[in-house]
Every structure is written in structure tokens, then in C-alpha cells.
N, C-alpha and C positions, 0 to 999 in steps of 0.2 A: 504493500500500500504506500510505503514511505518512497520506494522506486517510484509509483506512478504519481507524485505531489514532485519531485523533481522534474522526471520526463515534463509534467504540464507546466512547469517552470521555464523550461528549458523551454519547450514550444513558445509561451509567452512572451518571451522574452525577442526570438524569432521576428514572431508575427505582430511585432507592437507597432500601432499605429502612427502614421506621421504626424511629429509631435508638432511639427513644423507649421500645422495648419489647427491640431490640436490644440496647443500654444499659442494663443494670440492674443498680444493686448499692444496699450496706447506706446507711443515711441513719442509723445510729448513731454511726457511725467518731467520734473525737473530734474538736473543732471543725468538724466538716460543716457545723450548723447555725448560724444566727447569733444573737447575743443577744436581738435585739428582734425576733425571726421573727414572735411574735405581739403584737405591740405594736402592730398598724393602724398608722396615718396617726400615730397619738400620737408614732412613732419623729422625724418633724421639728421635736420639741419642744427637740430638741438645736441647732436653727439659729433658735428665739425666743431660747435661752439667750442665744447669739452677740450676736444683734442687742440685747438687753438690755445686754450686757454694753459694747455700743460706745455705743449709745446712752446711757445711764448709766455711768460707770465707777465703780470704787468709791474711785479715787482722782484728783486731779488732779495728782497727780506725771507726770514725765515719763515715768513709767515706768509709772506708769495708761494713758496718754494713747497710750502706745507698744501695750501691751498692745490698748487697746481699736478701736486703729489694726490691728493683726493678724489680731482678730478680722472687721473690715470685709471682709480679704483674702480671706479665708476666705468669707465667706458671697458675693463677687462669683464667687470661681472655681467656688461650687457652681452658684451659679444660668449662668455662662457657659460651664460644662460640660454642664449638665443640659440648657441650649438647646443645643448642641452636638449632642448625640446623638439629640433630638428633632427637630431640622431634618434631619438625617441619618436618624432616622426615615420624616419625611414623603418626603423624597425616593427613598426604599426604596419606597413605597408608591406612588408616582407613575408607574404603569403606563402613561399617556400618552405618559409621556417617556424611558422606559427598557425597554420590554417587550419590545424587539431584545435588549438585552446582559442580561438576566437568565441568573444563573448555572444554578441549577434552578427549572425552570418550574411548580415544585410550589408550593400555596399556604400560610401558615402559620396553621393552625388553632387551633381555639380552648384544645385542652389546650397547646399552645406558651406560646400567648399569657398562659391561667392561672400558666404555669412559669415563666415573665420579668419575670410582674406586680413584684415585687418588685427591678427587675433595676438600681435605683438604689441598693442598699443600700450597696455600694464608695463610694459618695461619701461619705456618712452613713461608714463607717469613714476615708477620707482626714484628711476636717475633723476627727474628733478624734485620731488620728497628727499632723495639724498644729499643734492644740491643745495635744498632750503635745508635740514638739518643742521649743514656743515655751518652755516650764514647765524645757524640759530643756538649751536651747542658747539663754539671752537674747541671744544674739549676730546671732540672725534678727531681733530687731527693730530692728537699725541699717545694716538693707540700702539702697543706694542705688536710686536709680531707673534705674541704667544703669550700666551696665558692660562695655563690648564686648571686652575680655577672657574675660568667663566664657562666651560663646557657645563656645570654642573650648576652654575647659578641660572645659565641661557635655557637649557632643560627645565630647570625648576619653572621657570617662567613661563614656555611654550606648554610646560603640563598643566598650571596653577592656573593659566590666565588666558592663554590665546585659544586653546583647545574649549573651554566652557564660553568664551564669549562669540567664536566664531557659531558654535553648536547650538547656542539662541538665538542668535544674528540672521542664521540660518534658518531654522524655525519661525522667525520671524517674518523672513521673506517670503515664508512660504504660503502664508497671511493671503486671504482673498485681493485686499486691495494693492499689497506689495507686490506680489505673485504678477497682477495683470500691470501695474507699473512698470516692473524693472526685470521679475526672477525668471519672469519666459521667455526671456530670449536666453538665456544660458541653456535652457530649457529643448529652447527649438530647436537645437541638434539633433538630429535622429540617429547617428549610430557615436559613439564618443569617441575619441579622439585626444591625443594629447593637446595639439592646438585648441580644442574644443573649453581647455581651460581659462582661455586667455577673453573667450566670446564673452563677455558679460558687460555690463552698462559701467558708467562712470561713477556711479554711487556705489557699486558694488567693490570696484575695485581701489576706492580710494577705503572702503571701509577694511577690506583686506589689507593695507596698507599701515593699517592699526592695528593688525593681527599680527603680521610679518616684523613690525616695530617695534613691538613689545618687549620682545624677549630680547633683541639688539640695544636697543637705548637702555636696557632696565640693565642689563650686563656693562654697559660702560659706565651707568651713572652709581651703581655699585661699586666701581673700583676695578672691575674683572676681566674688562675690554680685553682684545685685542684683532689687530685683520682677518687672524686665521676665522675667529668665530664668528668677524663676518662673513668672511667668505664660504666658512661650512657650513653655518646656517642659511642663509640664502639657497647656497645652491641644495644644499638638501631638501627642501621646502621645496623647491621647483620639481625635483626628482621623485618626489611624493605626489605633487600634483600631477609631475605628465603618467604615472604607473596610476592613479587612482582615474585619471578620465581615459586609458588605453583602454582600447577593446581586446587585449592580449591577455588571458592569465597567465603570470609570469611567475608567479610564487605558487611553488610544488604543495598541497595540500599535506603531506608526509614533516612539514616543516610545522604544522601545527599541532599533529599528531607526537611527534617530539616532545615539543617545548607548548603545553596548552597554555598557557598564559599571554603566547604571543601572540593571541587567536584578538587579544583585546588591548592589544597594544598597538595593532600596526593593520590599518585595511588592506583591501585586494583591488585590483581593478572590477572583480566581481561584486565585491560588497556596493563601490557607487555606482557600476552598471543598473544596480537593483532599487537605488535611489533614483534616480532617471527613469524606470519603470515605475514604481512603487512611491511617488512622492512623499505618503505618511512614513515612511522610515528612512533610516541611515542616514543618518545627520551628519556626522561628525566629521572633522576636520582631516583626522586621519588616523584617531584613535576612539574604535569600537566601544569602552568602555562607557562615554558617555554618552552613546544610542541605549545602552545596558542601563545606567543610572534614569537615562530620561525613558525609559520604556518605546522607543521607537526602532529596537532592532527588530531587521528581518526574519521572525524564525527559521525561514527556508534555506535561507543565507551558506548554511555551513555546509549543507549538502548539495545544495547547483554548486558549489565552490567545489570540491570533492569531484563531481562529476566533469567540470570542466578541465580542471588543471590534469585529469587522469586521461582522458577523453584520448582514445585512439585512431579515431576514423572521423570522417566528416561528410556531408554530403556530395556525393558523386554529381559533376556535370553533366546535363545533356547533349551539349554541344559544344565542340573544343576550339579557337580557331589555331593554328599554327604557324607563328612568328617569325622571325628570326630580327637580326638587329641589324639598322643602314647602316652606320657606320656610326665612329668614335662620339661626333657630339653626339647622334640619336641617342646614344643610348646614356643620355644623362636625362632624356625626357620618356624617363618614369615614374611611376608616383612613391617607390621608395627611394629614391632621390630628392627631387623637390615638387609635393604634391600639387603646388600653385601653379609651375611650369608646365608642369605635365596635364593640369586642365587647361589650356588653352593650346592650341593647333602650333606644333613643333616651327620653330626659326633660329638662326643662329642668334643668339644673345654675345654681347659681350663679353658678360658676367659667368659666361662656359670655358671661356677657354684658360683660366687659370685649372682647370679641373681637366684637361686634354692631358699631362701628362702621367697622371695615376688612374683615369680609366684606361689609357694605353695599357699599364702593368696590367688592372683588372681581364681586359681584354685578352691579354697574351696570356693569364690564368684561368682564363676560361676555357682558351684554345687547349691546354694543358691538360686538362681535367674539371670537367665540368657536362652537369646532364639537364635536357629541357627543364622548366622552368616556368612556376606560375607564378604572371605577374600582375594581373587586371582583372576582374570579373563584371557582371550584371546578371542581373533577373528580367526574363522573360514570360509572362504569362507563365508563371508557378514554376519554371524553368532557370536551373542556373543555366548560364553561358560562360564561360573559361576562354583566357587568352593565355597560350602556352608559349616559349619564346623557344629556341633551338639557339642557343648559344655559341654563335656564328654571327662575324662579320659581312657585310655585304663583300666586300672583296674578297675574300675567302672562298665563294660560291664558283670562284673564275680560276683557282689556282687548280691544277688536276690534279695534282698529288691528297688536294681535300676533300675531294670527293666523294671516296671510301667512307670515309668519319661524317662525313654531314650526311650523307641515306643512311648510315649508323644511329645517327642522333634520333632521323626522323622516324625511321623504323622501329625504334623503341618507344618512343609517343605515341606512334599507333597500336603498338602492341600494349603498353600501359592503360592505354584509350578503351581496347578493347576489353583488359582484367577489372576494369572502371566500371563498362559497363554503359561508356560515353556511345552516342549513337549517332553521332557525325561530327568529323572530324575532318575543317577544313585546310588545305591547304596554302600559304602564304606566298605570294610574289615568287621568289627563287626558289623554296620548298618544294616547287613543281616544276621546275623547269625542266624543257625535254631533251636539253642532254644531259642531265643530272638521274633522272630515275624517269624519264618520259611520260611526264606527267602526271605521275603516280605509279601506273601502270609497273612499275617493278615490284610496288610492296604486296600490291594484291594479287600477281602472279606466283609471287614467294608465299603469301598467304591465302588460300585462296576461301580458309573457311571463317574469315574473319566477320563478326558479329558488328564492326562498326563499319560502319559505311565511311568510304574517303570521297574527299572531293576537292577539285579543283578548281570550281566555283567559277570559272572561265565562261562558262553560258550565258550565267547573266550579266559576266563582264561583257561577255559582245553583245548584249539586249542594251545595257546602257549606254552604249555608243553606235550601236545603231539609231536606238530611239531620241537619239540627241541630231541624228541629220535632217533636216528637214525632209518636208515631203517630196518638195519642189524640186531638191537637187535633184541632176541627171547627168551628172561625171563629179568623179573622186579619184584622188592621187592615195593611191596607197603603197606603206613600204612595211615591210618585215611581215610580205603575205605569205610566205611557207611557214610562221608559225603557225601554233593552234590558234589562235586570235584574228591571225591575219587571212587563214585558208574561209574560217568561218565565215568572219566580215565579207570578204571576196564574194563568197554562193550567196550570200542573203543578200546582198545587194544587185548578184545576177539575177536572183529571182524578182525582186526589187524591175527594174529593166536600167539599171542604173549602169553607165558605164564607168568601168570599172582602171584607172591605168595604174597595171600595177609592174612596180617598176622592179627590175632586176638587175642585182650589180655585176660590172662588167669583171672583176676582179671572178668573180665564181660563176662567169654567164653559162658552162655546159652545168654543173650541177643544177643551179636554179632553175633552169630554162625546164628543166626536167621533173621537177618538180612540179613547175609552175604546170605543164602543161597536164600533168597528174589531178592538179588540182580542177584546172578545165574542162577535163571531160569528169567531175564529178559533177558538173552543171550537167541539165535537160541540154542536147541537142540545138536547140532553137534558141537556147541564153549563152550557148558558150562562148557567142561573141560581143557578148558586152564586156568579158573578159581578156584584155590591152597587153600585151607585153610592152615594155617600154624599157629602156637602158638607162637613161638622162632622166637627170630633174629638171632639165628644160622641157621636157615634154609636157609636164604638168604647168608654164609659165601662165597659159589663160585659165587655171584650173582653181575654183575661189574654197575648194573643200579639200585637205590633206588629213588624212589619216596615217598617222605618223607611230610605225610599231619599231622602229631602229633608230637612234641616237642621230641628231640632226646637227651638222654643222651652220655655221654663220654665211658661210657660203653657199650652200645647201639650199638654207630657207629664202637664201637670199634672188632665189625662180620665181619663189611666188608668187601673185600681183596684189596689188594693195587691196586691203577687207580680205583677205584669207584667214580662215579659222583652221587654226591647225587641234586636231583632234587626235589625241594621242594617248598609247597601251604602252609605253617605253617605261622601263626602271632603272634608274632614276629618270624623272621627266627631263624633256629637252630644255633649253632652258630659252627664255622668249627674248631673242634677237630683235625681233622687226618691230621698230614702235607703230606701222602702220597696219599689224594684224594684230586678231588675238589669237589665247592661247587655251587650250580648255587643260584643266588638271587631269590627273588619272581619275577613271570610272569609280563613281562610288554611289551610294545611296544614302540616305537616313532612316536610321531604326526608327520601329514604330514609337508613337507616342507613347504607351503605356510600360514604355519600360522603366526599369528601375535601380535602384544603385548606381549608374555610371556617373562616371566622375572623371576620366582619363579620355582624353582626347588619341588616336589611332594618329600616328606622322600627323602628316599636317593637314591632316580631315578637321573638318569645323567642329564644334561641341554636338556631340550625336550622330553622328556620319561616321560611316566604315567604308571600306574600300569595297569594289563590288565581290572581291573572291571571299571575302567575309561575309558577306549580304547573301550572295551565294550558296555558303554554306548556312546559315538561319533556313535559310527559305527551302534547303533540303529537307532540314530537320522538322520546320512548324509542318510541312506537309506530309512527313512521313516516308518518305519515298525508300524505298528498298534498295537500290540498285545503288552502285559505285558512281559518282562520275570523274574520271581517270580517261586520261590520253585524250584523243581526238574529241572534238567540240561535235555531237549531235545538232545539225545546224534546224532540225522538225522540231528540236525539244527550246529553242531559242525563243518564240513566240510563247512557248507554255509557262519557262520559270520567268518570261516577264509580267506575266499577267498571275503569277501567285506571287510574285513579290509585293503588288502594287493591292492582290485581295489583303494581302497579310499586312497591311499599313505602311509596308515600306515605301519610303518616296524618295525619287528621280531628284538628283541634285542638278539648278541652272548651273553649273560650274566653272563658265567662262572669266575668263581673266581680259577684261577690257581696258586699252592702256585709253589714258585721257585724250590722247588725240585725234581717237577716233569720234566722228561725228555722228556712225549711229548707233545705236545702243544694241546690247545685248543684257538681258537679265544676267544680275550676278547672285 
């Protein structure tokens, strides 16, 4: 009986509803907001001031010198708190290594992650509370560098003082009129988070600011100061808050079972997960005891705790997609890197390339040793979805000595996919490339009684770009037609009556030509001559439609005639030369609306947007479909998974890239 009050624990906790809309009151209330809420990035003008002020002081007195000495402290604790919470970030996101003890298995979305964006601003008020301090008590600047008396007075304090006034302070705001003023936006986080600590109004955190004070001033106006103890109490106090708002349990249940006394001395991340569900309990600051004294522990508490931090399995995905990484900066845009970064659509930043030379090492230990890799999830219509990565750079895909090792990588993902019990499992850009494994077609040859379905999701890449030409056209330049992509395009387009000039390079003209004409007669008869050989890109000079499946040079694009849309299946895309055309991105689509938990933007697809071999695979799966799709592009089933994509809510991204000089529009 006592198993099935956890399991419905555990479920609850699952399915708890978005608090986010749950949650909702006034954002008037006085001090809600913060002063510099619209001041962008200009707000860390206040930590040049610091550094100015150390660096130059305005005086060489002892007392300059003191001063500009404080101000030092100050700016080490922001930046050794700021990593603090961002290591504690990345390890929140580190789904490889934690996705057994994850407290709800729900993901954090990108209105979350909009709400948090700002979730550093408490530091930004600490340092200047620090700063007034210094102005108000010179006596902070003649603290020793040790004092191991004050550990024991600093404790007294945090135990005596800060821990029973935060614990009514708390209880307070939990107060109908406080609650709808100020406590629900803390609140309207829906799954917790380290940063999720930092989300609260300006009244809350200046009142915190009296919490964290206490024990610090009440130790130096004792006698007992010294930096260490504030440097250990501070950042300890952070390290408590980012493990009490993690969705991680991270503290082995066997650790209380030991030592039972520590069970009321020190929370879990599960204890305030269940405060976040459970508002009438778990009050306390970060010591259980006085939820104990104040009758507001969770009895359930000690058993989901038990079950989570033990927990050996987790739920199985329905649908896997299969990844791999572009190259050195991509793969700093993950969300256990920097979760901010990684929701908004991949670009080089600045701010990345101090970080190129130790993902480089990271990189070359991957190469080394290292196995796919989950890094992203969402919920789909009661459905999880899984992003699996193959830990492999794009250049890598091209060396042939790595080719052995990456159908290695990939063929164990599918075969893991299958012990899973995952029921489509799509494949990624190079993942399927056809001189790598042929589209697939090698793993399901080698397996042939495999229970997951593979896919290359390539069908409904050429429906998206098909369905992107207009009606009207009636000639297209096309290049890298002997791919799967390119053969595809080619017949739909003969059947289309579209003429077709597809071009063959002169460098391999008997191979291609051979192909090409392979490809020809898989046209009816009566279309096979909308289908062009052609040598040059000048052939294409009066040609206003390019479908571009091979890397395009400057000289290249430079046949085309002015208002050319170059439309393109290339990896990496070409890159847009002609300020007189546009350019359309790779094929992709946008998930339906009803999905859930994303928070992580796919390369440089928009917020919600996959690529179409991802869309692909969804659209295999919500249908059900038995069969493989591997190697060659079914160009009869091309019309069918467009039109279940579009039943299934997925939508057709405008995706043109219009440079400003053009005078007439395209939808972007």
C-alpha cells in the first residue's frame, strides 16, 4: 500500500499542471519589479564601475587601497557564484548522467527559459548591498583572512536566526494576498531548475538579503570576521540553493539511512520539488527541522526520496532523432553548456570563441572514447521524443579511415533503440549518407529483424522543397541530382511537366552521365524529356529557380540572373553570394503546437522548427507506419508523408532569406 502512495507520488509529480498559467497574479504590486528590468546587458555596467574603481582608486591612502581591495571581493564572489550556478546549470542538463534521478520528467520550455532569462539579477543587487555595507560598516574592511572562531559563531547564527525567519517569511508569502503579489512568479516555473532560484520579484530578494546578512555582519560585529567566512558562507548558501531548486536527486538516500539525523538537517532537491507541488509544506530554508517544528512536512517526502535517488530505469522514448555535431563552435550550442544560447537559433557569438580551444581537447576525447549521447528531449501527444547525438564531428564524416567507427556509433543507437523498445528512429544529415552506410540500408541488411523502424526522413525533405516551388514555374536548375534528394526532386518534377536542367560535372561527365540517364528512364516515357542534361552553369543563366544539392561557389552563383531563388538540400548550406537573389535555408518544418517541454532550438532552426529529416521521422512514428525508410526516396510515397505531416499539425516553414535590396518580397 505504502509502494502504491509513492508510485501516485511519483505520477503526480509527472503530470502536475502548468503552474505557469496556474500561477497568476498582479506584476504591479510595489517592488515586484526590478530597477534595471529594462536596462539589457547595460545593467553589468555596475561590475566595470567595481573593476574601475580597484583598478584605479581615487586615493592611495590606506583607506583607498582598502576600499579598492573590497571592491576586488566583490566582483571574485560575483563571477564565483555566477560559475557556481552555471556548472550547476550544465549539470541539470546533463541527461546522460542523470536521466534515472530526474525529479519530473517534464522538459523546461522555452517560455520558462524567457522567465529566468534575467535570473542573475540577485547578484547584481548582492554586490551593491555589499557596496552600501562597506560605505556603512568600515569595519568590513579590516577583516582577517581567517578566523576559525567565526565558522561556529556564522552557524550559530544561520541556525538561530536566518533559518526560522526565512521559514515565516516564507509562510508568509504564501499568504493569499502575498502569494498573488509577489510568490507566483517564483512559482511559475514549471519544472525547477537551478536558475529557477534566482526568478523571484525585488521584494523577495532584497528580503533574502536579510537572510544571507545575518549570519555575515552578526560574525564580524562579534569580533569573529574574517574573508574566508565570507567567502564560505556565501558561496555555500548558493550551492544549497542551486541543489534545493535542481530537478537532479543528487544525495544517495543510503546517506540518511547512515547518519538519521541528517535527514533534518540538510534538504534534497526532492524535499523542495514537493514544495513546488505541495504548497502547504516544506518551508524551510534548507533545514527540514523547522517544517518538523512548524508541522508542515511532507509525510511522503522520505519515500519518493528513496525511490528517486534509487530509481534504475526511466521512461523509454518513442521516437529517437539521431544527431551528430557540425562542428567545434556547434557544439557549444547545447543546453548543458549555456541553456540561454542554446534556446535561440545557433550563430557564431563572440563570446564562443574563448571556449574553441578546450572543446577542441573535449572533441578529440570524444573521438577517443566516447558513445551516443542524450542531449534534448520533448513531449509529444503523451509521447516522449529523444535527441541522440553520435559523437562525431562534421569533418570526421569525410575522413575514410572514420568511417568504420561512425556506422559503429550509429549501429549501436539503433540497436540500443531497439533493447529500448524506441519505434522510430530517425536518421541525421551525415548519419545517412550514401556513401557512408547508403542511407541506412547497411544496418537493416545487417539486421534485418529489427523491431525499430529506421528512417531517413529524406521524403518529406523533398515534399518541403518541392512544395516551396511554385506552381507556375516550368524550368529548374538543379545540381547534386544523382543523390537520393536530387534523383527524387528530378521524377516529381518530370511528372510535375517541369523542365528539369540538370547539370553534370564535366570532371566525372562518363560516371554521371550514367547515372543521370539511369535516372531518366525511371521517368514514364512521354516525361523523360523534361529531363536536360547540361554541363555549365551557364546553361541555367535565364533560369530564375536553382535547386542547389552541391556546395556552390561565388563564381558559380554568379550565372544566375537577378530575383533567382536558390533553393537548397546542401550541408553545410551555401553561403549567399548574390545580394541580388535570395536564398532559402535547409528544408525544415515546425512541430505541432501542442507540444511540450522544448526549450532547445535544432542548429539554426527558429524556436520550434526541426529540420525536415527530423519532421520526417515524427511523422513516421505519429502514423505508425511499419516499414523502414532507408536508401532510395519512394518518389509515390512523396505526396502521402506530405499531406500526414500537415494532418499531424506540422507546418511548412516560409524560409526565404530576402537580402534588403530586393524590391519584391518574399514571406520570411
Amino acid at each position: 500500500m505504502e509502494g502504491e502512495k509513492v508510485t501516485t507520488m511519483i505520477q503526480a509529480r509527472i503530470t502536475i499542471p502548468d503552474k505557469r498559467t496556474a500561477f497568476s497574479g498582479t506584476t504591479t504590486a510595489p517592488l515586484f519589479a526590478w530597477p534595471w528590468e529594462h536596462y539589457g546587458n547595460y545593467k553589468y555596467l555596475f561590475y566595470v564601475a567595481l573593476l574601475a574603481k580597484y583598478l584605479y582608486p581615487t586615493t592611495t591612502t590606506e583607506e583607498g587601497t582598502e576600499g579598492s581591495s573590497w571592491c576586488l571581493h566583490i566582483l571574485l564572489l560575483f563571477l564565483l557564484r555566477g560559475l557556481l550556478y552555471q556548472l550547476w546549470s550544465s549539470y541539470d542538463y546533463m541527461f546522460f548522467l542523470n536521466r534515472t534521478r530526474r525529479i519530473s520528467e517534464e522538459g523546461i520550455d522555452f517560455k520558462q527559459i524567457d522567465a529566468e532569462w534575467n535570473w542573475d539579477n540577485f547578484l547584481i543587487l548582492h554586490a551593491i548591498v555589499a557596496v552600501l555595507a562597506y560605505w556603512s560598516f568600515p569595519s568590513l574592511t579590516n577583516l582577517p583572512l581567517w578566523d576559525g572562531r567565526g565558522i561556529f559563531c556564522c552557524l550559530a547564527l544561520h541556525i538561530g536566526v536566518s533559518e526560522p525567519v526565512y521559514y515565516w517569511l516564507h509562510r508568509l508569502l504564501h499568504s493569499p494576498n502575498l502569494f498573488t503579489d509577489y510568490h507566483w512568479l517564483h512559482h511559475s516555473s514549471k519544472v525547477s531548475h537551478p536558475f529557477t532560484a534566482g526568478h523571484a520579484t525585488f521584494l523577495e530578494h532584497l528580503v533574502l538579503c536579510i537572510v544571507i546578512g545575518v549570519p555575515i555582519l552578526g560574525t564580524v560585529f562579534i569580533g569573529y570576521g574574517s574573508i574566508s567566512i565570507l567567502y564560505s558562507y556565501v558561496l555555500l548558501f548558493d550551492m544549497l540553493r542551486c541543489l534545493g531548486h535542481s530537478n537532479v536527486e543528487v544525495i544517495p538516500h543510503h546517506l540518511f539511512e547512515n547518519i538519521p539525523l541528517l535527514r533534518y538537517l540538510v534538504y534534497t532537491p526532492t524535499y523542495h520539488n514537493i514544495h513546488h507541488m505541495d504548497m502547504r509544506t516544506n518551508f524551510c530554508l534548507f533545514m527540514p527541522v523547522y517544517d518538523i517544528l512548524g508541522k508542515t512536512i511532507n509525510t511522503r517526502y522520505w519515500d519518493l526520496h528513496k525511490d528517486i535517488s534509487s530509481r534504475k530505469k526511466t521512461s523509454a522514448p518513442g521516437f529517437v532523432f539521431l544527431g551528430h555535431v557540425v562542428d567545434i563552435m556547434a557544439a557549444l550550442h547545447t543546453p548543458f553548456v549555456f541553456r540561454s544560447f542554446n534556446s535561440i537559433p545557433f550563430s557564431k557569438k563572440f563570446f564562443l570563441f574563448p571556449f574553441w580551444p578546450p572543446t577542441f581537447l573535449v572533441m578529440l576525447a570524444m573521438w577517443a572514447k566516447s558513445k551516443t549521447f542524450l542531449v534534448s528531449f520533448y513531449n509529444l501527444r503523451g509521447r516522449l521524443h529523444q535527441t541522440w547525438v553520435v559523437p562525431r564531428f562534421g569533418f570526421q564524416y569525410f575522413l575514410p579511415f572514420a568511417a568504420d567507427g561512425i556506422n559503429k556509433q550509429i549501429e549501436e543507437a539503433i540497436l540500443r533503440a531497439d533493447r529500448l523498445g524506441v519505434k522510430v528512429i530517425s536518421l541525421a544529415a551525415l548519419n545517412k549518407n550514401e556513401s557512408l552506410n547508403g542511407g541506412g540500408t547497411l544496418f537493416i541488411n545487417k539486421h534485418p529483424d529489427l523491431k525499430v523502424r529506421v528512417v531517413h526522413g529524406n521524403t518529406l525533405t523533398a515534399a518541403v522543397i518541392l512544395n516551396e516551388i511554385p506552381r507556375d514555374v516550368d524550368e529548374v536548375f538543379l545540381t547534386g541530382s544523382t543523390s537520393k534528394l536530387g534523383r527524387a526532386i528530378a521524377l516529381y518534377l518530370a511528372r510535375r511537366r517541369v523542365r528539369v536542367l540538370v547539370l553534370i560535372h564535366m570532371q566525372m561527365l562518363t560516371q554521371s552521365t550514367e547515372r543521370f540517364l539511369k535516372i531518366q528512364k525511371e521517368a514514364p516515357e512521354e516525361l523523360q524529356k523534361f529531363l536536360v542534361q547540361v554541363t555549365k552553369y551557364q546553361a541555367a543563366k535565364q533560369c530564375k529557380t536553382w535547386i542547389i544539392g552541391k556546395w556552390t561557389t561565388p563564381r558559380e552563383q554568379s550565372w544566375a540572373p537577378s530575383g533567382t531563388h536558390f533553393h537548397q538540400y546542401v550541408v553545410p548550406p551555401v553561403i549567399p553570394f548574390r545580394r541580388d537573389c535570395t536564398f532559402g535555408k535547409l528544408a525544415a518544418m515546425r512541430l505541432p503546437e501542442d507540444v511540450e517541454g522544448l526549450g532547445s532550438c535544432e542548429y539554426t532552426m527558429e524556436r520550434g522548427v526541426v529540420h525536415a529529416c527530423h519532421a520526417g521521422g515524427v511523422v513516421h512514428f505519429l502514423e505508425g507506419w511499419k516499414h523502414h525508410e532507408v536508401g532510395a526516396i519512394d518518389v509515390d510515397q512523396i505526396d502521402v508523408v506530405w499531406k500526414a505531416a500537415l494532418r499531424h499539425g506540422l507546418k511548412p516553414m516560409q524560409n526565404f532569406i530576402v537580402d534588403k535590396s530586393c524590391n519584391w518580397g518574399i514571406s520570411q
